[in-house]
C-alpha positions in Angstrom: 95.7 121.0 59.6 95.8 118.4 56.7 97.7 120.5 54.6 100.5 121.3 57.8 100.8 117.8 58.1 101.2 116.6 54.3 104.3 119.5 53.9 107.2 117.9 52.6 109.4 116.0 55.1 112.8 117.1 55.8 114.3 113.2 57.1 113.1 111.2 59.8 116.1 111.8 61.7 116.4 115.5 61.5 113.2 115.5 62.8 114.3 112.7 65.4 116.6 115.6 66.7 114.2 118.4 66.5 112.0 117.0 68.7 114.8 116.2 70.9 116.3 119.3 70.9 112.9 121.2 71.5 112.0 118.8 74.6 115.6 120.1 76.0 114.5 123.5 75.7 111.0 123.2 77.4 113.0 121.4 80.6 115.2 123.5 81.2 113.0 126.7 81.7 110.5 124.6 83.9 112.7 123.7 87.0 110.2 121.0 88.1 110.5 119.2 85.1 113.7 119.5 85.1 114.2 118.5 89.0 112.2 115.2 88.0 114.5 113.7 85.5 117.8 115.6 87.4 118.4 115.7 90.9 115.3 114.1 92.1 116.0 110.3 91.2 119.4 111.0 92.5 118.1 112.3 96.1 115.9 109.7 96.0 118.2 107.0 95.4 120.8 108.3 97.9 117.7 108.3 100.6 116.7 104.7 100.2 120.5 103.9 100.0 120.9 105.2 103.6 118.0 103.3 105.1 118.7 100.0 104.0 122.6 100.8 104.3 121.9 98.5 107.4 121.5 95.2 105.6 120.6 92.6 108.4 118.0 93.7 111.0 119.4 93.8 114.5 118.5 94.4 118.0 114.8 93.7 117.9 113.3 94.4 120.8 111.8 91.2 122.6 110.3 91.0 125.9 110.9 87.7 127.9 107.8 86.7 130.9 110.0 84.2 133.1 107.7 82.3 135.1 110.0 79.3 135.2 112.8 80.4 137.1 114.6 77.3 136.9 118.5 76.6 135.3 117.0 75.6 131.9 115.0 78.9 131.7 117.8 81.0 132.6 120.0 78.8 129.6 117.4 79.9 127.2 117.5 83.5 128.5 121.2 83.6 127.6 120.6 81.8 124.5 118.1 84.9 123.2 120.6 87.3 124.7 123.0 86.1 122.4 121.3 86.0 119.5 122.7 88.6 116.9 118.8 89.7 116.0 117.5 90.1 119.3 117.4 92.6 121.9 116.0 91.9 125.6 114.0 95.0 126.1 112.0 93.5 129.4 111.4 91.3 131.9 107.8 91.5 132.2 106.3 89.6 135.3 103.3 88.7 133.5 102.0 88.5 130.0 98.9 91.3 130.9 102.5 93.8 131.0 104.3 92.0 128.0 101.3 92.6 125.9 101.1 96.8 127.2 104.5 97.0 125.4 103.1 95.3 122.2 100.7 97.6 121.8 102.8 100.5 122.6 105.1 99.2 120.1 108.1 98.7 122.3 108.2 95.3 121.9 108.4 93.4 118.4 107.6 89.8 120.1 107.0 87.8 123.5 108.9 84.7 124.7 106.6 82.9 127.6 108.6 79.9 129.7 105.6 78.9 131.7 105.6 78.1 135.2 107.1 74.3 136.2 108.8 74.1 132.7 111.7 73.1 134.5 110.3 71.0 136.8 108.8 68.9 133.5 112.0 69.0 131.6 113.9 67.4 134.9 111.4 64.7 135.1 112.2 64.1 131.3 108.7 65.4 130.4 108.0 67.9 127.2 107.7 71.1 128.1 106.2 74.2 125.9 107.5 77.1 125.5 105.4 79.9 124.1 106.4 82.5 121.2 104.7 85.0 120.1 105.6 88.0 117.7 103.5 91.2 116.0 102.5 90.0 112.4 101.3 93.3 112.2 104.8 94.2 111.4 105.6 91.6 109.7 109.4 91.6 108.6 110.6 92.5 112.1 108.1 90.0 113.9 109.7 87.5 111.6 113.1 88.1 111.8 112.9 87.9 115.1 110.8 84.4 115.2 114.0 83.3 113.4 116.5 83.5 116.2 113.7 83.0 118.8 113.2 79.4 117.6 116.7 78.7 116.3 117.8 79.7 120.2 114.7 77.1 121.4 116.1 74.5 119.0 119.5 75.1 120.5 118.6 74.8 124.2 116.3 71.8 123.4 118.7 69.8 122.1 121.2 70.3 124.4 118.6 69.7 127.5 117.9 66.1 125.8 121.5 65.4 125.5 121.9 66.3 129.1 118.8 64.5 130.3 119.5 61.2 128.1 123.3 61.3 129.5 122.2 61.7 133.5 119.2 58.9 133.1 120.5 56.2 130.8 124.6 56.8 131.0 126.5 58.7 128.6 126.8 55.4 126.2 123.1 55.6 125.0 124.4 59.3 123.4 124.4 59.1 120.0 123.3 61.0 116.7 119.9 61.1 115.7 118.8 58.6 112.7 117.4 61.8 110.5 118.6 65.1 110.7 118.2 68.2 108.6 120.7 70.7 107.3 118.8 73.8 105.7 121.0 76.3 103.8 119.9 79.3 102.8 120.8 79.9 99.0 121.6 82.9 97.0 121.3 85.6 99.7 123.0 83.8 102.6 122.9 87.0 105.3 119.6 87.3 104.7 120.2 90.8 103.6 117.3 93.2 103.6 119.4 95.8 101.4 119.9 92.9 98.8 116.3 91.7 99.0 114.7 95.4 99.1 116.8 97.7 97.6 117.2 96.0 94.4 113.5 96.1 94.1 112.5 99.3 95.5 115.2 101.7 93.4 114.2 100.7 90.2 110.3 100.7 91.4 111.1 104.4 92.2 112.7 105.2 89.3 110.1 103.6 86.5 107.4 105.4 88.0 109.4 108.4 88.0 109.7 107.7 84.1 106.0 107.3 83.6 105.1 110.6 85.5 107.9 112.2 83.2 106.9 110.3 79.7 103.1 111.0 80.7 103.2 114.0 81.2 105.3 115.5 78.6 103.2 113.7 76.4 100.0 114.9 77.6 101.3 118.3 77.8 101.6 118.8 74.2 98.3 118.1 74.4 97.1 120.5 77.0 98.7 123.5 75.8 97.3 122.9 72.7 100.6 123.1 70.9 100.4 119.8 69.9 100.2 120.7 65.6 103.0 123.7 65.7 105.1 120.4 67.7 103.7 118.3 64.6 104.6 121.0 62.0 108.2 121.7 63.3 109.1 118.3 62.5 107.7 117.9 59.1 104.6 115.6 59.9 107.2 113.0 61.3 105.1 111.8 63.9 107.0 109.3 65.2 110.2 110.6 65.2 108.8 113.3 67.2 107.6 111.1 69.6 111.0 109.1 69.6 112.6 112.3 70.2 110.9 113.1 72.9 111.4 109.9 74.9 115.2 110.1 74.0 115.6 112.5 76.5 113.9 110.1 79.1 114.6 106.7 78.6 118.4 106.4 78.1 118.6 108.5 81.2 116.9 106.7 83.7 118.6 103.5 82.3 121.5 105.3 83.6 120.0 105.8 86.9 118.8 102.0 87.1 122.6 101.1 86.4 123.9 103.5 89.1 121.3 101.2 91.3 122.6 98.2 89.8 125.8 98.4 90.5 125.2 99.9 94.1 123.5 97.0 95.1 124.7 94.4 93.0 128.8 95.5 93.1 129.3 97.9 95.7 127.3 96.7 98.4 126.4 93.3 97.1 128.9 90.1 95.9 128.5 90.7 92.5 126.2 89.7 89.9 126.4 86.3 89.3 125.1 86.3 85.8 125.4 88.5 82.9 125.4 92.1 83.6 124.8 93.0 80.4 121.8 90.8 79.8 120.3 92.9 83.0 121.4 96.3 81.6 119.5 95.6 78.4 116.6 94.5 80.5 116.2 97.9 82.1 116.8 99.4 78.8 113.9 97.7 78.1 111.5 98.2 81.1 112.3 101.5 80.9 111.4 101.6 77.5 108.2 99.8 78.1 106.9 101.9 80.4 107.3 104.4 78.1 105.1 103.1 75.7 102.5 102.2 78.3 103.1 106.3 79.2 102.8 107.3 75.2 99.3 104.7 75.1 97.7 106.1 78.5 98.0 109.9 76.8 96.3 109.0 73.6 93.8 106.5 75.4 93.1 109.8 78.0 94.0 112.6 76.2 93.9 114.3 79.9 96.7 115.6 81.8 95.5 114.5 85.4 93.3 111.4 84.3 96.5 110.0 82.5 99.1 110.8 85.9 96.6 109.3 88.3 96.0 106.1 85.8 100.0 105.8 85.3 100.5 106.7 89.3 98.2 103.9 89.8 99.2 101.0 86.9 103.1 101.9 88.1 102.5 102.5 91.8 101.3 98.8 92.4 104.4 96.8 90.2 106.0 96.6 94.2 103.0 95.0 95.5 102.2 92.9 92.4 105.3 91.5 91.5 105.8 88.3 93.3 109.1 89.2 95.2 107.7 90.8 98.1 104.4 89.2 98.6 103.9 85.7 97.0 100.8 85.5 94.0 100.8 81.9 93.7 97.4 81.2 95.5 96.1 84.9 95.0 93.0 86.0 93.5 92.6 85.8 90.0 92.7 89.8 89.4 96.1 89.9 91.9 97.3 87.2 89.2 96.2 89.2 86.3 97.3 92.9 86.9 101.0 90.4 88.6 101.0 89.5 84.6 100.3 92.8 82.7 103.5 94.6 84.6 106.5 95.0 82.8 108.3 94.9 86.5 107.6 91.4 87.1 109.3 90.1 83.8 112.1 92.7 85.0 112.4 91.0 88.4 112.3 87.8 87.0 115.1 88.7 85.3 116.7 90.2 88.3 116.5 87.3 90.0 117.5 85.5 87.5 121.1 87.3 86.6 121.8 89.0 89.7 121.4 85.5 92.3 120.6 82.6 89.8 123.3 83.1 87.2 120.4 81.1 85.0 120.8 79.8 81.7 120.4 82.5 79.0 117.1 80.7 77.6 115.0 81.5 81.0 116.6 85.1 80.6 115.4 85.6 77.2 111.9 84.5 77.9 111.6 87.3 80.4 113.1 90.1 78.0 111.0 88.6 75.2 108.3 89.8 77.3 109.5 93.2 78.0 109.7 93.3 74.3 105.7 92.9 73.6 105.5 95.0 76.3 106.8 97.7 74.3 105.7 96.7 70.9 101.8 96.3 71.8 101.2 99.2 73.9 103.8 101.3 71.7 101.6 100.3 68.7 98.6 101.4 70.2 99.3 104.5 71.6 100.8 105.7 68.5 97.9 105.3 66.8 95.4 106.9 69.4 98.1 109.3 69.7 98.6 110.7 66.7 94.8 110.6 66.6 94.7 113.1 69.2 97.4 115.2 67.9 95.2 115.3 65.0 92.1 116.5 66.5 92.4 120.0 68.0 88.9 119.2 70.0 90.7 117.0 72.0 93.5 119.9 73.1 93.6 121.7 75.9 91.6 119.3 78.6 93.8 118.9 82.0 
């Protein structure tokens, strides 16, 4: 083996496209390998593209238990009714029936106007009215919260405008000495296709990537072909592995800027920062988890310990990265493994080009860290990797 390897080189570069060239050939006579880097992002993509192609939630079903009866209930009923995320599913007579179509998951949430509300609103008295909504699903039950209240606010300030004018004369009317305007920045609609797309396609497509890097990494390995892969390209270790991920990474960049501009351009308002700073951020995540891929095959040296570990350390970047569920406050080891993913500094800088239009230092502090997360775990899995390459006790384990 130690004589294959010290053969006289024949240029970094040729062997940069050997490698390449050899990879090629391998995908295209196994059609599942090939479907994985081909027309599998692409179907996947289109797929999550049609279910978020409705960007604000609508019609959520809400039941409304009347026990009221009065004018002021019936002007909150047509306030709900007219509120663009809502959609009166019932009339329950009581709240034992409103809660039957909770659990039967007709109903998202439960508006209660208790008997005598009018009665105490007419004698200038508060009165409560109760909301409740499924936290279980939490995005719809909150959604609808939203309009719920906003239509509550609504009616209850026009009820003590009406109130104050009939009691005191309509000269005691006038505006309140603090008020609050709340805008919503930087996603104004509220859009769930903005907000969800833009993290789920390229979530999608770096795991994709990892399976792919993985497991043509491994499978050198495996098959125990590792040395005649070594040999072909003149001991050029590195090139050979370059080669290899050429075939990967500046593809599924591409795929990641299809996404981009889909939901950025397309779909979106544009980005309001840099593009290119975010196209060389992918470039880089993508890149990154290839070298977490390349480490986890010469730390494993298995072919299904290294796709469950990578299914696993990619699966979670979604859950972990701060956007869709808030870390601040977490336990320390949410915190942690919210740190070690290369898709938080990439939605960091997301956020930070595609809404914030931010100055270029916070952008360069997020891809410095893709950065070292390419140059740490690239530096140690091409040690253990070529390691393993080097040992032919270590082939053929899946």
């Amino acid at each position: 083996m130690a004589a294959e390897v010290n053969q006289p080189a024949s240029g970094f570069w040729w062997a940069l496209r050997g490698s390449a060239r050899r990879e090629w050939q391998f995908l295209c006579h196994s059609s599942w390998d090939m479907a994985l880097i081909s027309w599998i992002p692409w179907l996947t993509m289109a797929l999550l593209a049609a279910m978020f192609f409705s960007a604000v939630p609508r019609s959520l079903p809400v039941a409304i238990v009347d026990d009221s009866r009065g004018p002021v209930s019936r002007e909150l009923i047509r306030a709900l009714e007219a509120a663009p995320a809502l959609d009166i599913r019932a009339h329950p007579l009581q709240l034992t029936e409103a809660w039957s179509l909770v659990r039967a998951m007709q109903v998202d949430a439960v508006i209660h106007i208790p008997a005598g509300a009018d009665d105490l609103v007419q004698r200038g008295q508060p009165a409560t009215v109760f909301a409740f909504y499924n936290a279980a699903f939490t995005t719809a039950g909150a959604a609808a919260f939203r309009d719920i209240d906003a239509a509550l606010k609504q009616v209850a300030g026009q009820v003590a405008l009406q109130h104050a004018a009939l009691q005191q004369g309509p000269a005691v009317l006038r505006a309140a000495p603090v008020s609050a305007q709340i805008t919503v920045l930087f996603n104004p609609a509220r859009s769930f296709e903005q907000f969800l797309l833009g993290l789920v396609l390229p979530a999608v497509l770096h795991l994709m990537l990892c399976v792919a890097v993985t497991g043509a990494c491994c499978r050198e390995l495996r098959d125990g072909t590792a040395g005649r892969w070594l040999e072909e390209n003149g001991g050029h270790l590195a090139a050979a592995i370059i080669g290899k991920l050429l075939l990967y990474v500046p593809l599924f960049s591409l795929y990641g800027f299809a996404a981009l501009l889909w939901v950025g351009v397309i779909r979106g308002d544009g980005i309001a920062g840099s593009l290119w700073v975010l196209l060389v951020g992918q470039l880089l995540m993508y890149s990154a988890y290839a070298a977490i891929g390349l480490m986890l095959s010469g730390l494993v040296r298995n072919m299904g310990t290294a796709l469950s570990g990578v299914g696993l350390y990619a699966g979670t970047s979604l859950a972990f990265c701060g956007a869709t569920f808030p870390i601040d406050g977490a336990s320390w080891f949410a915190r942690l493994w919210h740190y070690l993913l290369p898709f938080t500094s990439y939605v960091k800088l997301d956020a930070a080009e595609r809404y914030l239009a931010a100055p270029l230092a916070v952008s360069a502090t997020h891809l410095g860290a893709l950065l070292l997360f390419i140059l740490i775990p690239g530096v140690i899995g091409y040690y253990r990797y070529r390691q393993a390459v080097l040992d032919p006790a270590s082939w053929g384990k899946r």
